[in-house]
ZABA-395000 format. One record per residue (C-alpha): x negated, y negated, z negated; residue number from 1; residue in three letters. Coordinates in nm, 4 decimals, m for minus. Example, Ala and Ser with C-alpha at 12.3 -4.5 7.8 and 13.67 -1.06 7.14 Angstrom:
% ZABA-395000
{pt {m1.2300, 0.4500, m0.7800}, 1, 'ALA'}
{pt {m1.3670, 0.1060, m0.7140}, 2, 'SER'}
//
This chain:
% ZABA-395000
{pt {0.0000, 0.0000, 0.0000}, 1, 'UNK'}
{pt {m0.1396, m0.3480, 0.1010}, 2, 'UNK'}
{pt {m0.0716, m0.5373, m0.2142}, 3, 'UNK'}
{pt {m0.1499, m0.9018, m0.1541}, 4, 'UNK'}
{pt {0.0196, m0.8185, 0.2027}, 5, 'UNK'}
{pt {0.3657, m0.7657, 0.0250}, 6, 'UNK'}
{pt {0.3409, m1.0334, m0.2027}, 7, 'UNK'}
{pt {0.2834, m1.2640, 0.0080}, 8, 'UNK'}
{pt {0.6194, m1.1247, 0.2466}, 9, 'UNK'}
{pt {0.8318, m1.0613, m0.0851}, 10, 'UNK'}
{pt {0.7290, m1.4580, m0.1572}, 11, 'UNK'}
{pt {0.8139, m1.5910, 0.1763}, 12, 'UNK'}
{pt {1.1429, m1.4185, 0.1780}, 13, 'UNK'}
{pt {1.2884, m1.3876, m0.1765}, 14, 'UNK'}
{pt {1.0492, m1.6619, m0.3987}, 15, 'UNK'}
{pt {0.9558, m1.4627, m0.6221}, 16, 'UNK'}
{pt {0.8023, m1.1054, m0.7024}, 17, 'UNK'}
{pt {0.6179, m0.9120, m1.0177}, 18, 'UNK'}
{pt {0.3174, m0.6659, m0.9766}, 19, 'UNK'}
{pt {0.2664, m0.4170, m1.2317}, 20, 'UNK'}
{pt {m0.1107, m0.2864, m1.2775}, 21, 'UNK'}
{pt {m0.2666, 0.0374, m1.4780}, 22, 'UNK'}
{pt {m0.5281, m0.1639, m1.6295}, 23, 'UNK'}
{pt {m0.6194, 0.1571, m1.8248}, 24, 'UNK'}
{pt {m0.5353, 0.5221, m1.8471}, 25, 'UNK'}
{pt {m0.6963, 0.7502, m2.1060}, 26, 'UNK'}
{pt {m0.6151, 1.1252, m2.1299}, 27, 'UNK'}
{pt {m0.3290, 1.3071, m1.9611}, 28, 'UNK'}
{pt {m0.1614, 1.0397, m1.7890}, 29, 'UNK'}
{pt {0.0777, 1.0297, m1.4732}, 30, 'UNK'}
{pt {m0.1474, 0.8097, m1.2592}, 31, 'UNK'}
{pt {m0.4506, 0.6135, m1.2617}, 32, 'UNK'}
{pt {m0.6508, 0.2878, m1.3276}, 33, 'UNK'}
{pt {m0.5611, 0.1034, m0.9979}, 34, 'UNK'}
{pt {m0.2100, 0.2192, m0.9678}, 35, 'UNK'}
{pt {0.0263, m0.0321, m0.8910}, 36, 'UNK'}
{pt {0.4021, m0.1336, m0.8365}, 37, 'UNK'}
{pt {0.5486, m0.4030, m0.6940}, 38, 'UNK'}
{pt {0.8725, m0.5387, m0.7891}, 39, 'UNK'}
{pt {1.1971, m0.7604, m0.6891}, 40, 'UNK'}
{pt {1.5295, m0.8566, m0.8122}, 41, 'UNK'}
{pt {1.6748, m0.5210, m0.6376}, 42, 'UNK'}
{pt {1.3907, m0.2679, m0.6477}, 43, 'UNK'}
{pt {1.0304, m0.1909, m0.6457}, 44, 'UNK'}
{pt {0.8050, m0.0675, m0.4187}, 45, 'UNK'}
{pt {0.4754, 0.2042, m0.4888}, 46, 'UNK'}
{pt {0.4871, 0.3636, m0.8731}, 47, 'UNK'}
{pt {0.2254, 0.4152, m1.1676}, 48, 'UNK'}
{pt {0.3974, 0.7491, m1.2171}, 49, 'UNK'}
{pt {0.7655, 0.7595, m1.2612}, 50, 'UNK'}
{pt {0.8907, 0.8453, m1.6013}, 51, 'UNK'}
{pt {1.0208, 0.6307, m1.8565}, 52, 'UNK'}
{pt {0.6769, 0.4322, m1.8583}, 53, 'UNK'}
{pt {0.7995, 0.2952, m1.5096}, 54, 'UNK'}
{pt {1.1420, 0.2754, m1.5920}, 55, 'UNK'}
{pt {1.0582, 0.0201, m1.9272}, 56, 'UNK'}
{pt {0.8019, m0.1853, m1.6837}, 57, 'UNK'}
{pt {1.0436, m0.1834, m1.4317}, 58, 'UNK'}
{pt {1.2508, m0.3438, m1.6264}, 59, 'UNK'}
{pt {0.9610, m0.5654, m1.8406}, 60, 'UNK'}
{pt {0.8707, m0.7054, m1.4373}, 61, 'UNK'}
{pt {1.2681, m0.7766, m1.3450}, 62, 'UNK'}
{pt {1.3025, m0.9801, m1.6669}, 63, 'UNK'}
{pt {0.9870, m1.2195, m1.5522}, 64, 'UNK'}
{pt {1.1354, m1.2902, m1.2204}, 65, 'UNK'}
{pt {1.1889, m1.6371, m1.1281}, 66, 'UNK'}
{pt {0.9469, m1.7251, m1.4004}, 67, 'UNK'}
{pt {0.6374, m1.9264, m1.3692}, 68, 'UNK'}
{pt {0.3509, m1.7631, m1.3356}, 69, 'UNK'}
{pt {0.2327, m1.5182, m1.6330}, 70, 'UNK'}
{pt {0.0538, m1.2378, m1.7032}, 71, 'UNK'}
{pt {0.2094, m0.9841, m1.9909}, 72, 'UNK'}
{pt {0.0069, m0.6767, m2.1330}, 73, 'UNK'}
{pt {0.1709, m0.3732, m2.2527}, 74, 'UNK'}
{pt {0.0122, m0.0564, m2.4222}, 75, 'UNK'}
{pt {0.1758, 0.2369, m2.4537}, 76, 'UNK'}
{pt {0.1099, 0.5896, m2.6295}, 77, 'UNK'}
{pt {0.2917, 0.8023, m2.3707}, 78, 'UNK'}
{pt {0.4049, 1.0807, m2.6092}, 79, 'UNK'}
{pt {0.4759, 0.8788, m2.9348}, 80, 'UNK'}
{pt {0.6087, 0.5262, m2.7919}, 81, 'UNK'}
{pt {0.8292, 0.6862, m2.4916}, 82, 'UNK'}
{pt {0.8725, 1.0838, m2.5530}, 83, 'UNK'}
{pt {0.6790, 1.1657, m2.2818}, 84, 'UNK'}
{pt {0.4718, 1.4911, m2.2763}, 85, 'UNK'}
{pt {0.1841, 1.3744, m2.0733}, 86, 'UNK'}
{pt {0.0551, 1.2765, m2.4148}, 87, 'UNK'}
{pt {m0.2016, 0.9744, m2.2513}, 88, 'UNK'}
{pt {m0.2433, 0.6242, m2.3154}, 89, 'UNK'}
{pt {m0.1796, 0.3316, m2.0802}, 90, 'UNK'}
{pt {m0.2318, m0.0228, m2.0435}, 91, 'UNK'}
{pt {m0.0003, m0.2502, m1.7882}, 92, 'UNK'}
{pt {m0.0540, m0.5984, m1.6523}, 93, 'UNK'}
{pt {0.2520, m0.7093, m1.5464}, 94, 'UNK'}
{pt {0.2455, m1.0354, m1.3450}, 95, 'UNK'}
{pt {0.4788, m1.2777, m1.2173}, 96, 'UNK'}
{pt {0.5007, m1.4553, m0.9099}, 97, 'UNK'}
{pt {0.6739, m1.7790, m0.8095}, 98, 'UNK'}
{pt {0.6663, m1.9678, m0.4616}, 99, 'UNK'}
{pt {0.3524, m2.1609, m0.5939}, 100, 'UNK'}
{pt {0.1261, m1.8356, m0.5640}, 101, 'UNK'}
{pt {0.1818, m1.7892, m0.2055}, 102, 'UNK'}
{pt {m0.1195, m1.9718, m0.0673}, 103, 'UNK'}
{pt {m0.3232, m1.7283, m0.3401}, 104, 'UNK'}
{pt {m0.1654, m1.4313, m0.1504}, 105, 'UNK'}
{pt {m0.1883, m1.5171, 0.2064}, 106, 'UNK'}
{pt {m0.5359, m1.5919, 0.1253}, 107, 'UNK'}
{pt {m0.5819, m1.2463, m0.0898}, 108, 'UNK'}
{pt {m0.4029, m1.0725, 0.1894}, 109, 'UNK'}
{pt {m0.6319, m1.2161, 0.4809}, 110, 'UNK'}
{pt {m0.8933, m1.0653, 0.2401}, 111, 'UNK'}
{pt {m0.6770, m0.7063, 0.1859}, 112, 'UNK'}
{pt {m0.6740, m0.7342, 0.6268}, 113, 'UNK'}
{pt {m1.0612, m0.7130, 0.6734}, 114, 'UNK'}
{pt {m1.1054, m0.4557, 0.4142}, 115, 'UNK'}
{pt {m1.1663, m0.3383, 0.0661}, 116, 'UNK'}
{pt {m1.2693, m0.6635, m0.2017}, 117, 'UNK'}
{pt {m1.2838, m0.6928, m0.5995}, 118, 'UNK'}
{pt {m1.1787, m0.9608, m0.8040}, 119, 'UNK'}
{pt {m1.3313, m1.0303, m1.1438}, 120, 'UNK'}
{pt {m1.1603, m1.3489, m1.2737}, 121, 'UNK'}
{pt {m0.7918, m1.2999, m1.2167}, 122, 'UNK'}
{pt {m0.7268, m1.0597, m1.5458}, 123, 'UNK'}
{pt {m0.9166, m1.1150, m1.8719}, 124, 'UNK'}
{pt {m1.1595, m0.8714, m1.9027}, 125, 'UNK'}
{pt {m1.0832, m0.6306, m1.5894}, 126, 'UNK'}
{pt {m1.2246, m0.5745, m1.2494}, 127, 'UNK'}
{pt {m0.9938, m0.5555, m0.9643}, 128, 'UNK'}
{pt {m1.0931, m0.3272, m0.6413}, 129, 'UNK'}
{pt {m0.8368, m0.3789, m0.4126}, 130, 'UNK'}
{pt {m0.7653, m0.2647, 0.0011}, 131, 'UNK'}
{pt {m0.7514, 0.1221, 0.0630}, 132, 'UNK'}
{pt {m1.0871, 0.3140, 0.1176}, 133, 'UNK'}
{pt {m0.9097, 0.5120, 0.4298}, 134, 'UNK'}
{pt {m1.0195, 0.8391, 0.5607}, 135, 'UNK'}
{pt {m1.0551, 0.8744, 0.9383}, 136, 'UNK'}
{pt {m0.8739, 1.1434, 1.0683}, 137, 'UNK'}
{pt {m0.8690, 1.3082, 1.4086}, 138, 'UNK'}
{pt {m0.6289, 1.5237, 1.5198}, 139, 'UNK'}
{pt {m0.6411, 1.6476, 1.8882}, 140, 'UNK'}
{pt {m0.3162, 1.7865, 2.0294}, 141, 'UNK'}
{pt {m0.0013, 1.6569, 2.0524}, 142, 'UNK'}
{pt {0.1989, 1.9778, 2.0575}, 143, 'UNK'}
{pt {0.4613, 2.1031, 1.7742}, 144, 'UNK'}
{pt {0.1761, 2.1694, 1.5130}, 145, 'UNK'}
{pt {0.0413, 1.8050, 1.6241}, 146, 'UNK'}
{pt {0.3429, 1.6265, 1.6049}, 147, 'UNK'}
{pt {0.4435, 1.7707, 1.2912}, 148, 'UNK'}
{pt {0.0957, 1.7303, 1.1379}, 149, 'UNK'}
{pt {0.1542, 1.3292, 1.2179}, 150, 'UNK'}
{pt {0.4637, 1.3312, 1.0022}, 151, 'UNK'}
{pt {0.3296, 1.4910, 0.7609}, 152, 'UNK'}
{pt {m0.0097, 1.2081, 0.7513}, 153, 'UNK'}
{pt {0.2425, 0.9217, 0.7829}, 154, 'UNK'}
{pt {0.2659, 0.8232, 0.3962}, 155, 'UNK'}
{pt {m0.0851, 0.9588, 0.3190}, 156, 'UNK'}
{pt {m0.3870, 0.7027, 0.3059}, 157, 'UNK'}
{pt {m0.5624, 0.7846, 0.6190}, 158, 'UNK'}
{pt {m0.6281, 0.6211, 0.9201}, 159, 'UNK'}
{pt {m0.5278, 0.8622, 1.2523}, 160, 'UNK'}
{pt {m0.6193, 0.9139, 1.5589}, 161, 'UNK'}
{pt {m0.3938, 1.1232, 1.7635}, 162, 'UNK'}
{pt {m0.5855, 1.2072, 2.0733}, 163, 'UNK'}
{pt {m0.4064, 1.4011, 2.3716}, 164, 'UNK'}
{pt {m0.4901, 1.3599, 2.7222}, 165, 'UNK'}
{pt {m0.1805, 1.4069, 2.8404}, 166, 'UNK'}
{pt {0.0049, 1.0413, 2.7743}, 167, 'UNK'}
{pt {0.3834, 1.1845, 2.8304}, 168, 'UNK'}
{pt {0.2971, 1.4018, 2.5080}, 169, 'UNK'}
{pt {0.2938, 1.1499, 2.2800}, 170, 'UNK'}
{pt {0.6127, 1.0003, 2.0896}, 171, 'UNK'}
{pt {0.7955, 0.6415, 2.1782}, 172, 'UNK'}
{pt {0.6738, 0.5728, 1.8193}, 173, 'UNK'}
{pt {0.4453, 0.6947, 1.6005}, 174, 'UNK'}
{pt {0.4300, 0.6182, 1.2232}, 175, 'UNK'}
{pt {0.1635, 0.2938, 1.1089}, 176, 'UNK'}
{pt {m0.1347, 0.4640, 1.0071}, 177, 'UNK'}
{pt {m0.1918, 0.6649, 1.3519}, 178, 'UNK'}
{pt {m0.3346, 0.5180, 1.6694}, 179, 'UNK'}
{pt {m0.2624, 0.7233, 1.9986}, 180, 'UNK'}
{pt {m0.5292, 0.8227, 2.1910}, 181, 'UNK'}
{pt {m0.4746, 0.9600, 2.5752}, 182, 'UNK'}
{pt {m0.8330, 0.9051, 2.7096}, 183, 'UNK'}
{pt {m1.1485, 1.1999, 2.7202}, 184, 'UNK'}
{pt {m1.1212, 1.3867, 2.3858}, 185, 'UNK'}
{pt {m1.5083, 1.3918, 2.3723}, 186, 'UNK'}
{pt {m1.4923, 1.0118, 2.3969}, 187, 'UNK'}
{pt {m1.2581, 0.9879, 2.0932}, 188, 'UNK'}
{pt {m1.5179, 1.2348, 1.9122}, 189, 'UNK'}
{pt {m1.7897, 1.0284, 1.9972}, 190, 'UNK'}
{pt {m1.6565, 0.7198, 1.8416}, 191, 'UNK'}
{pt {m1.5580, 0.9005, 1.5169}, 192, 'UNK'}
{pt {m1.6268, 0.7029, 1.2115}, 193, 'UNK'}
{pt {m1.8698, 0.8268, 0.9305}, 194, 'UNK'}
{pt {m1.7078, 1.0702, 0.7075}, 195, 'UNK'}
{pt {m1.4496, 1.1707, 1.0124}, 196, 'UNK'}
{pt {m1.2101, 1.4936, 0.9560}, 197, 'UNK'}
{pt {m1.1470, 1.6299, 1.3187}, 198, 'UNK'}
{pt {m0.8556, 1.8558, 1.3141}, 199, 'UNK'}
{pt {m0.8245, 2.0493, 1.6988}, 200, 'UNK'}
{pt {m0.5162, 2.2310, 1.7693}, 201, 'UNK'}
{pt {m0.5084, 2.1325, 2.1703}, 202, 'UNK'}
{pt {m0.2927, 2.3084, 2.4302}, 203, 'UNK'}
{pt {m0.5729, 2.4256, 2.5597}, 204, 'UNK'}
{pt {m0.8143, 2.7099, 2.3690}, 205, 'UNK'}
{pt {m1.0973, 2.5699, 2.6919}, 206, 'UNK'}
{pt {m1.0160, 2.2164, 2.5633}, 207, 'UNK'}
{pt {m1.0318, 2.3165, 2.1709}, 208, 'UNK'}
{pt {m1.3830, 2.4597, 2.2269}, 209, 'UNK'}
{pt {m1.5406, 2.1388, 2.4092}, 210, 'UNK'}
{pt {m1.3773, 1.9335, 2.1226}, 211, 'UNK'}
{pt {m1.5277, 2.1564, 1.8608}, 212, 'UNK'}
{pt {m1.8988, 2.1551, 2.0222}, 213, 'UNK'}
{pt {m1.8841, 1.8228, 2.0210}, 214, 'UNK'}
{pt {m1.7412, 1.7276, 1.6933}, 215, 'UNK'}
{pt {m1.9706, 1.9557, 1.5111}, 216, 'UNK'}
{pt {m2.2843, 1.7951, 1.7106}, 217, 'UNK'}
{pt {m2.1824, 1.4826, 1.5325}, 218, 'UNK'}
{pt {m2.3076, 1.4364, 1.2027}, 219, 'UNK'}
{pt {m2.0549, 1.1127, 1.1491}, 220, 'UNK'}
{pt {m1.7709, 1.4479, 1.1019}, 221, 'UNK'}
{pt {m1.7764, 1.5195, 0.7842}, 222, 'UNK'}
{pt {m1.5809, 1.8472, 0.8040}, 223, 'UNK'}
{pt {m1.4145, 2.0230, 1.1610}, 224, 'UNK'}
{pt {m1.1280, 2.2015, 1.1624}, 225, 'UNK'}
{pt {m0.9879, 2.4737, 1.4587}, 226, 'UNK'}
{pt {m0.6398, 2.5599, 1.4803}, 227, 'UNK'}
{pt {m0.6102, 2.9578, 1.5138}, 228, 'UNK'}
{pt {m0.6908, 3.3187, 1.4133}, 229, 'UNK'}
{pt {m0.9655, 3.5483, 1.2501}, 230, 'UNK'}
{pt {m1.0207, 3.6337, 1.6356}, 231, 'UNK'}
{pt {m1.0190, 3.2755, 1.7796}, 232, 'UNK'}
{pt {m1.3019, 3.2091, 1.4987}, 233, 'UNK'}
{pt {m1.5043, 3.5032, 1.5979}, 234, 'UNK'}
{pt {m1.5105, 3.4585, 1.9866}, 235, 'UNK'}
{pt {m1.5805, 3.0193, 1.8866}, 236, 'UNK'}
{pt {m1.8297, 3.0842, 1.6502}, 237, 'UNK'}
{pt {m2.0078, 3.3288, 1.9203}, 238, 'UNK'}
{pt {m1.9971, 3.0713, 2.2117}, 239, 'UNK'}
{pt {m2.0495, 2.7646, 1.9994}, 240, 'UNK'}
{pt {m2.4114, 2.9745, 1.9263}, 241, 'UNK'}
{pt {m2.4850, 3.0192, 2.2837}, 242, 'UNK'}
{pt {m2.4708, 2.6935, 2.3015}, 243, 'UNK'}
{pt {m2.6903, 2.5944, 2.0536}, 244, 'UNK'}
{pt {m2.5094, 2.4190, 1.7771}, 245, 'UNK'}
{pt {m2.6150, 2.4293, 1.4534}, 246, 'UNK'}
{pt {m2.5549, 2.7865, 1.2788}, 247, 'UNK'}
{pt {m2.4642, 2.5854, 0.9417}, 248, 'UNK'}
{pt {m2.2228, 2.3989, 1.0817}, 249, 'UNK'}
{pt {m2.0882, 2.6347, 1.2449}, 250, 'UNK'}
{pt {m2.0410, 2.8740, 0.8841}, 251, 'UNK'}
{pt {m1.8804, 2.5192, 0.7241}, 252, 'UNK'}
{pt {m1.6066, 2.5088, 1.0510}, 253, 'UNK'}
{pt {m1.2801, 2.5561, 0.8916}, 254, 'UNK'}
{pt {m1.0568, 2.8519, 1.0854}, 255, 'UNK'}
{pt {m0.7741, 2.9278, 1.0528}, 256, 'UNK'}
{pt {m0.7176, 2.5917, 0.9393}, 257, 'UNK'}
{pt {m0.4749, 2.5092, 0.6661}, 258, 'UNK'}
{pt {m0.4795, 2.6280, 0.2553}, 259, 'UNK'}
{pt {m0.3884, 2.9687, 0.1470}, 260, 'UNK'}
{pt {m0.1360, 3.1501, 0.0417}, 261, 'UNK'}
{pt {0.1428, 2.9992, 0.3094}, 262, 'UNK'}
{pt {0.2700, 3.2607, 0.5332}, 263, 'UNK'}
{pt {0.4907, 3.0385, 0.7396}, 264, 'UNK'}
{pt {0.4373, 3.0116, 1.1266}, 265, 'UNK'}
{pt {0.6769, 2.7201, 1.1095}, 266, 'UNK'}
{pt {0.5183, 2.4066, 1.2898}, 267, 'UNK'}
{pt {0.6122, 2.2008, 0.9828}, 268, 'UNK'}
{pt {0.4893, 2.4365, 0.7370}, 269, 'UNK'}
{pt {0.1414, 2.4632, 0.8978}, 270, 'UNK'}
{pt {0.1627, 2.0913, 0.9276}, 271, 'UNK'}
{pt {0.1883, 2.0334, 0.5587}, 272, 'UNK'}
{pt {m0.0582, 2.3199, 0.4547}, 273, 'UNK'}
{pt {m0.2961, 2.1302, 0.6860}, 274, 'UNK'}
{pt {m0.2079, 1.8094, 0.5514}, 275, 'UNK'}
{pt {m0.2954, 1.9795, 0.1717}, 276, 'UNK'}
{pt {m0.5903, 2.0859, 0.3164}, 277, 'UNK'}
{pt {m0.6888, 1.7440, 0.4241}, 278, 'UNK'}
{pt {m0.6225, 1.5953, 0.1253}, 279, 'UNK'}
{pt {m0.8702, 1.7882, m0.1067}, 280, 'UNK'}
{pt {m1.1463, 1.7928, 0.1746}, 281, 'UNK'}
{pt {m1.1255, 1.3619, 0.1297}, 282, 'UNK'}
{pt {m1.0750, 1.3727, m0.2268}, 283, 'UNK'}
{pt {m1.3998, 1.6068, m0.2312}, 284, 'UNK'}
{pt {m1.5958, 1.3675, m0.0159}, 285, 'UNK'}
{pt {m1.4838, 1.0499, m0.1929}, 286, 'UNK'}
{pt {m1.5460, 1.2239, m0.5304}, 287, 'UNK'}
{pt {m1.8616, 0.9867, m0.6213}, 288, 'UNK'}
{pt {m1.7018, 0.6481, m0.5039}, 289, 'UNK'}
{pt {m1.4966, 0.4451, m0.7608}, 290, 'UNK'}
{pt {m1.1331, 0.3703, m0.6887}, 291, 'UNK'}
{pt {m0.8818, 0.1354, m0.8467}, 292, 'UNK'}
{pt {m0.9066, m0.0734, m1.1314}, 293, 'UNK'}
{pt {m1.2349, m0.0666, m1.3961}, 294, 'UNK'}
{pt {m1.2070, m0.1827, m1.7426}, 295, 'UNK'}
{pt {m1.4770, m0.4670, m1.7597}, 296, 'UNK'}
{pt {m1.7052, m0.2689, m1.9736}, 297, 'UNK'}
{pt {m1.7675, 0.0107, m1.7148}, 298, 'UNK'}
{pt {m1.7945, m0.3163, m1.4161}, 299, 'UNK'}
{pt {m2.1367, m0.2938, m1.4263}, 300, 'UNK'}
//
C-alpha cells in the first residue's frame, strides 16, 4: 500500500483522514513494526492485524477525524487489555489529518513514487521506512496456469512481468502490479532485475527450455522455476548440461514448481501453490534487510 499516495487522495477528496502505525510489536503479535491502516469517516483501508486491537483503533482514528492535526499513542497488552490470545504487546501511533497536511503528503508521496525513504523526525523517538521493497517477478506464459498465477500475484507485493509472445494471449486488463510483456522472452530475461524470480510455464516445452537456459545464465535471477513433471526435470536438466550451464544452478532449478502436499491439477490451485511458493522464496531472500518501522534505539 502506497501510504502518503492515499493520504494525499483521501485529503483531496474527503479533507480529512487518520493513519494508524505499529510503532512496536513484542512477542506473539498479529502483525509487525511497519504495519499500517489508513482510515476515513466510512472505512479503512490495509490492517495491523484484525482483532479487537484494530477494531478499538479503528474506532480511536474515526473519533480524531476532522481534528487538527495530532498524534495519539496507545499501548496495549494483547491478552490482558483486549482478551486476545496472541498474548504480545503493541504500540500505535494514530495520526490525524486535516486539509492543511496535504502539501506534506503530495510531497511524501512524490517521495513514496521514486522509491523506498525513511523519516526520522515525524514521530518522537521512531524511524519511519516507508515505499515497498518489491520483488521482481517473471512469469512467462500466458496460458490457464499463467493467467491464474496473475490473479493470484495481484494483492501480493511484487512487481510482474507477464511475458508471452503471443499479444492476443494477454487479458484487456491486467491487475496494477503486472506489466505485460509480448516481445522476445530472452529479452525480458535479460533485463531481469537483481534478485528476479522467473517462473516459466510457456505453451511451448521448446520455448520453456530457451527461457530456462537463459534465466539460469543470469546471475541477477535469484531463483528459476519450470512448470512440469519429474520427467520434464530429468530430460531439462540433461539438455540444460549439454549446453553448458552451470551444474549448481541447475540442482537449485525448482521442478515441478509449486509447494507440497497440493494434489490439485486445477489451474487455480497450482496458481496459488505457486504463488505460496513465491512468497517464502522472497521472504527467504529479503530475510537480512529491515522492513517497516524501527524503534529509535535499534535506528542505528
Amino acid at each position: 500500500m502506497k501510504v502518503w499516495s492515499l493520504i494525499a487522495r483521501l485529503l483531496e477528496s474527503e479533507g480529512t483522514c487518520a493513519l494508524v502505525s505499529v510503532t512496536r510489536a513484542e512477542g506473539s503479535v498479529p502483525r509487525e513494526e511497519g504495519a499500517r491502516m489508513v482510515v476515513t469517516r466510512n472505512g479503512f483501508h490495509g490492517t495491523i492485524g484484525g482483532g479487537t486491537l484494530e477494531w478499538k483503533a479503528l474506532a480511536q482514528a474515526q473519533r480524531l477525524l476532522g481534528t487538527p492535526r495530532q498524534v495519539k499513542m496507545l499501548t496495549q497488552s494483547l491478552g490482558p487489555d483486549l482478551g486476545q490470545c496472541c498474548g504480545g504487546r503493541v504500540t500505535l501511533a494514530i495520526e490525524s489529518f486535516d486539509a492543511a497536511a496535504l502539501p506534506e503528503a503530495r510531497d511524501l508521496a512524490a517521495r513514496e513514487a521514486e522509491g523506498p525513504f525513511t523519516l526520522s523526525n515525524r514521530l518522537p523517538g521512531v524511524t519511519e521506512n516507508f515505499g515497498e521493497c518489491r520483488r521482481a517477478v517473471l512469469v512467462f506464459g500466458a496460458g490457464h496456469v499463467g493467467r491464474a498465477l496473475i490473479l493470484s500475484l495481484a494483492s501480493l507485493p511484487f512487481d510482474v512481468t507477464w511475458v508471452d509472445p503471443r499479444p492476443e494471449s494477454f487479458p484487456g486488463a491486467m491487475p496494477q502490479n503486472v506489466t505485460g510483456f509480448s516481445g522476445d522472452p530472452l529479452a525480458a530475461v535479460a533485463a531481469a532485475p537483481q534478485g528476479s524470480l522467473a517462473f516459466i510455464m510457456s505453451h511451448s516445452h521448446a520455448l520453456d527450455l530457451a527461457v530456462a537456459d537463459a534465466a539460469l545464465r543470469n546471475p541477477a535471477i535469484a531463483h528459476v522455476g519450470v512448470i512440469g513433471s519429474a520427467t520434464k526435470r530429468a530430460r531439462f536438466e540433461r539438455r540444460l548440461r549439454e549446453a553448458g550451464v552451470d551444474r549448481a544452478r541447475i540442482d537449485a532449478m525448482i521442478c515441478p514448481i509449486g509447494i507440497g502436499g497440493i494434489r490439485s491439477k486445477l489451474p487455480a490451485a497450482i496458481a496459488v501453490s505457486v504463488a505460496a511458493q513465491l512468497i517464502t522464496l522472497d521472504e527467504a531472500l529479503s530475510a537480512s534487510a529491515t522492513h517497516g518501522i524501527l524503534p529509535a534505539r535499534n535506528a542505528g
